[in-house]
N, C-alpha and C positions, 0 to 999 in steps of 0.2 A: 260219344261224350268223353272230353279227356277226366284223368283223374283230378286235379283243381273242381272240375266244373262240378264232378259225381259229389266231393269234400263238401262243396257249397253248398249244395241242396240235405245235407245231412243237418241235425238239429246244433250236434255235439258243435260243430264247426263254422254255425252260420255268421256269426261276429266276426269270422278272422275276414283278412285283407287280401287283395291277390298276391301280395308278394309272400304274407304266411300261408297261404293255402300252396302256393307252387314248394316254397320249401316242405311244405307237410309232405307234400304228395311225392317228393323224393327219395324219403324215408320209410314208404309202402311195396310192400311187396305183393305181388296178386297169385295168386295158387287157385288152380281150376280143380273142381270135384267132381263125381258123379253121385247120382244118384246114393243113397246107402255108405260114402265114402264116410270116415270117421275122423274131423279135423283135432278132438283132444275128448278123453274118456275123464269121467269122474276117479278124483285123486291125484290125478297127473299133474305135472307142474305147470302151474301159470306163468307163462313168459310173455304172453302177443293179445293184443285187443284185436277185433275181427270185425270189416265193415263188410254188408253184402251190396257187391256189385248186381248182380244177376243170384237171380234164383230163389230157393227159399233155405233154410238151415231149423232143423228141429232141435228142443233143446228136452235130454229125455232122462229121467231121473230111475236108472237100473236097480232090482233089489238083488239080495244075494240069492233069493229061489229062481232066476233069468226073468223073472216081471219087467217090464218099463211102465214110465208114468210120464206120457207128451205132458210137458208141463206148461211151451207154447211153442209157436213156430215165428220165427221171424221171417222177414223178406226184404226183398229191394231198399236201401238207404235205411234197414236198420245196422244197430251196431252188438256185441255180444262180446262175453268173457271179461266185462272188466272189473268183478269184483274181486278174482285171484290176485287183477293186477294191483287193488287197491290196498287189502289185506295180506298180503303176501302167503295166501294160503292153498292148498292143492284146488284143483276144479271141483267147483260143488256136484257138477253134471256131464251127462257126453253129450256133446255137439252132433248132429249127424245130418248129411245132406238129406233133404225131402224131394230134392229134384235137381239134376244138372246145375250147377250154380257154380259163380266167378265173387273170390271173395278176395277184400285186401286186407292187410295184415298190418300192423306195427308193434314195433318190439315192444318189450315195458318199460325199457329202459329211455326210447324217445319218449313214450307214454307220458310216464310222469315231468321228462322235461317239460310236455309240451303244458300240461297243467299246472305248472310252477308258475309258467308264465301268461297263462288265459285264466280268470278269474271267473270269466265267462262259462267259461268248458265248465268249472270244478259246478258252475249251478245247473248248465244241466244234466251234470253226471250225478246227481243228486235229487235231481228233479225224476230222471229217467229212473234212479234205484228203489224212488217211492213209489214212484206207480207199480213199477213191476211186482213191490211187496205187498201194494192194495190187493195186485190180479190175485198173488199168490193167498191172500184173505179170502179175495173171493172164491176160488177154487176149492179152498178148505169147507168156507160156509157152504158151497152148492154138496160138498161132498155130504155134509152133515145134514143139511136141510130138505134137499131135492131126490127125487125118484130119480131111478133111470132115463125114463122115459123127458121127465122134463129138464137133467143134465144134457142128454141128448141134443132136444131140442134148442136147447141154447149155445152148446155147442156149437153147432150148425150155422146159428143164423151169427155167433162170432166168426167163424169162417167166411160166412159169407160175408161180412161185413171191410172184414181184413182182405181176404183177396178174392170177393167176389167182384162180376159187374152186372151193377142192377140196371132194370127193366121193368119199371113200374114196382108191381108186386111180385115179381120173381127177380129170380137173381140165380148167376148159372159161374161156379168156380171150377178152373181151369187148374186145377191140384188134384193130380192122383193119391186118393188117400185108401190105405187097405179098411178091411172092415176092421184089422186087428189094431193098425194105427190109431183108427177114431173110438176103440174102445180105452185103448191106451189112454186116449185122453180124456174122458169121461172116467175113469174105473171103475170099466164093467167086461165083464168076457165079448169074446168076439158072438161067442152065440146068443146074449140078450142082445147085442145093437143089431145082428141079423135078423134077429125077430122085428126089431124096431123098423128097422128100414123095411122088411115086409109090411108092414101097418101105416108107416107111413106112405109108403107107393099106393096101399092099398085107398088111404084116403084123400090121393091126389096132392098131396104134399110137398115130396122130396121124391126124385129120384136119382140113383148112381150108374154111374157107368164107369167102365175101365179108365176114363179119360176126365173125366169134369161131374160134378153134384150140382143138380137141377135144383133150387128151390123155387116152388111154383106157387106158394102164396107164403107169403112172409106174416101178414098176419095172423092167419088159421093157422100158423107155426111158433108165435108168440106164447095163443093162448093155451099151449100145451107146458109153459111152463108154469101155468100159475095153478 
């Protein structure tokens, strides 16, 4: 797929023309990562809005005791970092590859040209900042509301939702995640989601392997968080 074509299928971009998208895409730069690579750390200066071509990018909120907090992960035709570029303020968070991924890049300085002139972009760059600050509501409420055990589980079936592919009442995701990562993202130790995921194997639910997360009924996964 050329870069035009990737532009098009993105939300930010999908009004423009082919003759704006060819100019966009001349203005992008692609930088490959691995795995763990670290594309901008919280604090660092915001210069470059970031589309993912391939792969996934975590986005992980560091404390000062070495904690993280996955806050989410994006993937394929999202986009990230462009609130530094909006407010001109250091990164709120570290970006970090989740897996082998192909990302492209533009400066902030076409950034804002190109929003001076798409009226379009500026709504759903606004569109995109609300949800993201609903997720980030939501997140707070599960932290305050919810158990372990049924942050987990919901967890899970957003994963699987995002990049899982379903199968009826299963659904099987193809992202190596550590058990330390998905605690990260629930906040809870690596040793309650170990315990979890033993209960849940145990009751025919979920299981993990090095490579991909089996969900094996979606519904009898539901009703663990209510």
């Amino acid at each position: 797929m050329t870069t035009p074509e990737l532009l098009s299928r993105i939300p930010l971009f999908e009004n423009l023309g082919s003759e704006d998208l060819e100019d966009l895409s001349i203005l992008l730069r692609e930088q490959k990562v691995k795995k763990g690579d670290v594309l901008f750390r919280k604090t660092s200066e915001g210069n470059a809005l970031y589309f993912i071509r391939q792969g996934a990018i975590k986005i992980v909120l560091p404390s000062r005791l070495g904690d993280e907090r996955i806050v989410t992960i994006f993937t394929a035709g999202d986009f990230f970092g462009e609130m530094s570029l909006l407010d001109g303020m250091p990164r709120s968070a570290d970006a970090v590859a989740a897996k082998d991924s192909r990302v492209l890049i533009l400066d902030r300085s076409d950034f804002l040209r190109f929003l001076k002139n798409n009226e379009s972009a500026i709504e759903k760059i606004l569109s995109t900042l609300s949800l993201r600050l609903r997720k980030t509501d939501e997140l707070l409420e599960d932290l305050t509301f919810l158990n372990i055990p049924a942050r987990f589980a919901k967890k899970l079936l957003d994963i699987g939702e995002t990049f899982g592919q379903r199968d009826g009442d299963t659904v099987q995701v193809s992202l190596k995640l550590s058990q330390q990562e998905l605690a990260d993202m629930v906040g809870a130790t690596r040793e309650s989601i170990n315990k979890e995921l033993r209960v849940l194997r145990e009751k025919g639910l979920v299981t993990v392997t090095d490579k991909n997360i089996h969900i094996h009924d979606i519904n009898r996964l539901k009703r663990r968080i209510h």
